[in-house]
N, C-alpha and C positions, 0 to 999 in steps of 0.2 A: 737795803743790804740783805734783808731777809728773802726776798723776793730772787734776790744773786744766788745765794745759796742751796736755794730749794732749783734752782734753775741747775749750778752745778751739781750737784746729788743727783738729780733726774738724767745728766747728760751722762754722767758715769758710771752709772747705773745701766742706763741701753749701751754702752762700751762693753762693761763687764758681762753683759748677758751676751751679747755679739758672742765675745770670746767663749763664753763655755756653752754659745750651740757650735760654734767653727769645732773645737775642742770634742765636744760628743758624735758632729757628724763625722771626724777622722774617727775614732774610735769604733763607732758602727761601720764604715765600709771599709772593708779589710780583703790583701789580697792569699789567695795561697798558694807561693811556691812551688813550681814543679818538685825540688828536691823537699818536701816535705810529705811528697805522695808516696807510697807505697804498696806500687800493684802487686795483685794476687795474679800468676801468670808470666811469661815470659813479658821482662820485659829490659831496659836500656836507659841507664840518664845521660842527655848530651848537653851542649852549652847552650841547645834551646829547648831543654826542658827535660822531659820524662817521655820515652818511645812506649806503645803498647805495643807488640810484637804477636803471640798467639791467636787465636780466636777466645776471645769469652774475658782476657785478662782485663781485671776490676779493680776500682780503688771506691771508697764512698765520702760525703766529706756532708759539714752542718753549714747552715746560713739560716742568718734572719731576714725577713721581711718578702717580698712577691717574685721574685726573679736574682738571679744568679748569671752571670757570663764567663763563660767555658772558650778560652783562647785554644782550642785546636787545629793542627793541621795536617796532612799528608806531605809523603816526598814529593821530589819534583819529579819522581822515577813512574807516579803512582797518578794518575788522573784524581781519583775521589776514592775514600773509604766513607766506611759510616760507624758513629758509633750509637748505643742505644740507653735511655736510663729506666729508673725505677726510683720515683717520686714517692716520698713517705709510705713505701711499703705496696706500692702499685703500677704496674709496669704501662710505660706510657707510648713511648715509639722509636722508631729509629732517624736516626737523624745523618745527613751527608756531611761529610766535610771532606775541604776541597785545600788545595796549599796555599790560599790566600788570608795567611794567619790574622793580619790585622783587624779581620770583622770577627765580633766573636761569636757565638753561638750562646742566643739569649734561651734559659730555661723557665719556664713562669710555673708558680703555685697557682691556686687558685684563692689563695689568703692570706695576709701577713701573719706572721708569727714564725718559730724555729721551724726548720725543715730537713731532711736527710735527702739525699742524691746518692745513687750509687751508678755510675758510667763504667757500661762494660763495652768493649771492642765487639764489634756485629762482623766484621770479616775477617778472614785469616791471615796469618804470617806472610802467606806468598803475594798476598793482594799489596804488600805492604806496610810500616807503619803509620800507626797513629802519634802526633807528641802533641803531647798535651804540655803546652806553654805556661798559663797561670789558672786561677779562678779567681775572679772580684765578685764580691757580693757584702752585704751585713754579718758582721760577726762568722766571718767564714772560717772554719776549722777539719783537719782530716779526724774522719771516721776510722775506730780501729779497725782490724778485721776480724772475718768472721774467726772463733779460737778452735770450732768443733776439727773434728779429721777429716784429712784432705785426701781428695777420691782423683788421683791423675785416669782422664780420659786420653790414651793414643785410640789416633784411627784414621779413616780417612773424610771425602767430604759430610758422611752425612753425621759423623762423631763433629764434624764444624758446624752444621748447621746450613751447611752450602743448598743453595736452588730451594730453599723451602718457604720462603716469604713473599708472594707474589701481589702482596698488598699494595705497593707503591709504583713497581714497574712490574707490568704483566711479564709471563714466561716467553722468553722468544727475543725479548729488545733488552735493549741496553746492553750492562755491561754482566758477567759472569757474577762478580760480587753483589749486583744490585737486589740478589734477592739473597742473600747470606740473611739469617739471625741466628747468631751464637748463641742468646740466653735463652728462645726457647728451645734449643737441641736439645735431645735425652738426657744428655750430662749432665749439663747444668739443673734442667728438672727433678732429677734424680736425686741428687746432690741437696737443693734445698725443699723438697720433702723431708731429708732423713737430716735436718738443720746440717749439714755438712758445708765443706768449702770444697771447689772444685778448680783445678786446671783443665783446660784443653791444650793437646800438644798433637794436632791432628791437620791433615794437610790433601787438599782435594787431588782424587785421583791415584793416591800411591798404594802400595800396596810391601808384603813381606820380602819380594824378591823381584815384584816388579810394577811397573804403572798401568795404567788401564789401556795402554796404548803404546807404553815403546820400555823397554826394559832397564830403563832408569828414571829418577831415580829410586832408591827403595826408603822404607822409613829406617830399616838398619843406616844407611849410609845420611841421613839429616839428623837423625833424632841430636846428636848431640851437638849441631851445630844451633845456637843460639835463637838464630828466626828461623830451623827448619828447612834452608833449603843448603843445596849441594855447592854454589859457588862460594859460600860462606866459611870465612877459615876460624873465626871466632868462635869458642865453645862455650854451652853451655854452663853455667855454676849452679851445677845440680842439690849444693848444701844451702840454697836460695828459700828451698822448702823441700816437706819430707811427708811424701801421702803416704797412711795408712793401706790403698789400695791402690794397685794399679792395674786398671781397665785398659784390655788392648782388644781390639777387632781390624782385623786388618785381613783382605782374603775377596773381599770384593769384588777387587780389581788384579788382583793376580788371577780370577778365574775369570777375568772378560775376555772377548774376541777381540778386542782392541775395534779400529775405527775403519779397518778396510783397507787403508792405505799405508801403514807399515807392514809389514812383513810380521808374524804371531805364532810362536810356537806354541802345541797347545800346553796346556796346564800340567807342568809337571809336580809328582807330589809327592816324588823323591828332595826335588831342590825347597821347594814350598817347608815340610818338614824340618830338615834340617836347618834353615834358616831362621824360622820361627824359634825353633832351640835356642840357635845360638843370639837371637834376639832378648830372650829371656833371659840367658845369661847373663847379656849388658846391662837389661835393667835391674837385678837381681843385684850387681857389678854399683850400681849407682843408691840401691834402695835395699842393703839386705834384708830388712826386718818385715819388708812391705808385703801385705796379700797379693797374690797376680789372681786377677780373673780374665777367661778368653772367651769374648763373645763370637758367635757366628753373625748372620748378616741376612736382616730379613728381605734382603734385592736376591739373593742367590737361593733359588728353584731345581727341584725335582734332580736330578742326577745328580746335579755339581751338589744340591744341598747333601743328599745322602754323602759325598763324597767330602765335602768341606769338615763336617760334621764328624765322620773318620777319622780326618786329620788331626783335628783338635783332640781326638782322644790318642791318636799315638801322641801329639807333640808334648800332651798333659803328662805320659808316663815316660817318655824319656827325657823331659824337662827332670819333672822329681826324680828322676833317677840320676843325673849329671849334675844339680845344683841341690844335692836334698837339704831343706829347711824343718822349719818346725809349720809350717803352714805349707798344707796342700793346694795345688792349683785347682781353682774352681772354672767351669766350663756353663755358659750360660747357652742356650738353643732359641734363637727368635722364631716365633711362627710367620711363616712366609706373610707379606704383606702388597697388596697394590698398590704403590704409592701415587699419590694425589700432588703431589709437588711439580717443579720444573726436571725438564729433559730425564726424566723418572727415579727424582729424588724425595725422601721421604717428607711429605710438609709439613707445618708447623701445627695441624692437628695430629698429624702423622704421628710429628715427634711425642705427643703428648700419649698416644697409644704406649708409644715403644716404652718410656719413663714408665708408664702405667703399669706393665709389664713385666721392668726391670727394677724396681721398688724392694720389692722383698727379697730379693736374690740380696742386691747389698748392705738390706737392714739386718738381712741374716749375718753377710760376711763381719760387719759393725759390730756388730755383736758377739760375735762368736770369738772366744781367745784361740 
């Protein structure tokens, strides 16, 4: 009888323990909901998840133990984007994803224990979105965001980070996105030197009144459309967030020759002017309290540069004189540069110059009431 008992107590015992590992391994691997994410950047919830929509928009989130899986995918409009992380405070690589949602995208520590992820979008708006479907992992939770002031970058490819990563696919093959990296662009460098939060809302190619190649469309006619481009009827909800400064360079590609094959008139900088005004005014329209800064463009040389450079000071005093604030617009000057990237974009050392560069211009604006 006693031999019965110790038999039953032993068996109910490995029962009861069964239940509270089944019970603690539910508990440790947990999923995170698209709608619990909350990107920094243009972005879209649909009934498959959470769109990343800009170049550089981020969200960060926690897990325990060696690896995490990240359900991403592209449209069906879009062959592949890529998106890229930063693993406990260290930026690791970028990664493709392609619209076959069901495989996930495994991320590995290199230890167990708590972890931080931050996934930011490495291509742009026009490339496509990104949707981010779920994340599984241990004890998975969203990271808030960053709280400091938020620095909006307009501009065009190289404010994206467009042709500047030639680490995976050399310059010349693949596809136009394959060498995109938005986090290390000026912006975002810029940005988390001065602990700041940053958007990018910039789009390869365009320019204040026209494209680098055919004379639409402009960034006046997208900026408010949602993902930036012109067939979009959806607007922006610009009380989404509220930067402190807003960074525009844009003048690139209104002073190009275009490609040879359209028809180019040249640079005119009556329309150039006037547009840029009244561009100012829309964002001024959307952010009245915001600094504007206007950078020039270290791809644009010797005449156009003298000339660019001009512009920006008539557009700085008939700006403040049509929309007067209490903050002056600031006017940044880049020293001309050779760029080292693809089809003569600036590369991801490049970018790290420019940021270098353009540091204390904005720690000054941060600073300054």
């Amino acid at each position: 009888m006693k031999y019965r008992n110790c038999c039953y107590l032993g068996c109910l015992l490995l029962l009861l323990s069964g239940c509270f590992l089944r019970q603690s391994d539910q508990k440790e691997t947990g999923i995170l909901k698209a709608k619990e994410i909350t990107p920094v950047g243009r972005f879209k919830y649909t009934s498959d998840g959470v769109e990343l929509i800009s170049s550089a928009t981020h969200f960060g989130f926690s897990f325990e133990g060696k690896d995490c899986r990240v359900y991403a995918t592209t449209s069906k409009n879009s062959a592949h984007g890529y998106i890229q992380y930063v693993l406990d405070g260290v930026y690791k690589e970028r990664v493709k994803v392609s619209e076959d949602a069901d495989q996930p995208i495994i991320l590995h520590a290199s230890s167990e224990g708590k972890h931080q992820i931050w996934i930011y979008k490495a291509t742009e708006a026009t490339t496509g979105p990104i949707a981010i479907r779920k994340i599984e992992a241990q004890q998975v939770a969203p990271l808030a965001n960053v709280t400091g002031p938020i620095i909006e970058f307009i501009g065009n490819s190289i404010t994206s980070g467009a042709a500047s990563d030639a680490s995976d696919t050399p310059c010349g093959s693949g596809q136009y996105s394959d060498q995109h990296n938005a986090y290390q662009a000026y912006g975002p460098r810029v940005a988390r030197a001065l602990n700041a939060e940053f958007v990018l809302s910039s789009v390869s190619g365009i320019g204040i009144y026209r494209t680098w190649n055919t004379d639409s469309p402009s960034m006046p006619q997208v900026y408010e459309r949602f993902d930036l481009q012109q067939s979009t009827s959806k607007k922006w909800k610009f009380k989404t967030f509220t930067p402190k400064i807003v960074s525009i360079a844009l003048g690139t590609n209104d002073f190009s020759t275009g490609d040879g094959k359209n028809p180019r008139k040249d640079f005119d900088s009556t329309i150039y002017v006037a547009a840029y005004v009244k561009f100012i005014g829309l964002i001024k329209s959307k952010y009245p309290f915001a600094k504007i800064a206007l950078l020039s463009s270290p791809m644009v040389k010797g005449k156009q540069k003298v000339m660019f450079e001009s512009c920006l000071q008539m557009i700085k005093t008939k700006a403040e004189k049509a929309y007067p604030s209490n903050h002056r617009i600031s006017l940044y000057f880049f020293e001309s540069m050779e760029a080292r990237g693809c089809a003569g974009h600036p590369s991801v050392e490049d970018h790290g110059i420019l940021a270098k560069q353009l540091t204390p211009f904005f720690k000054k604006l941060l600073v300054d009431n």
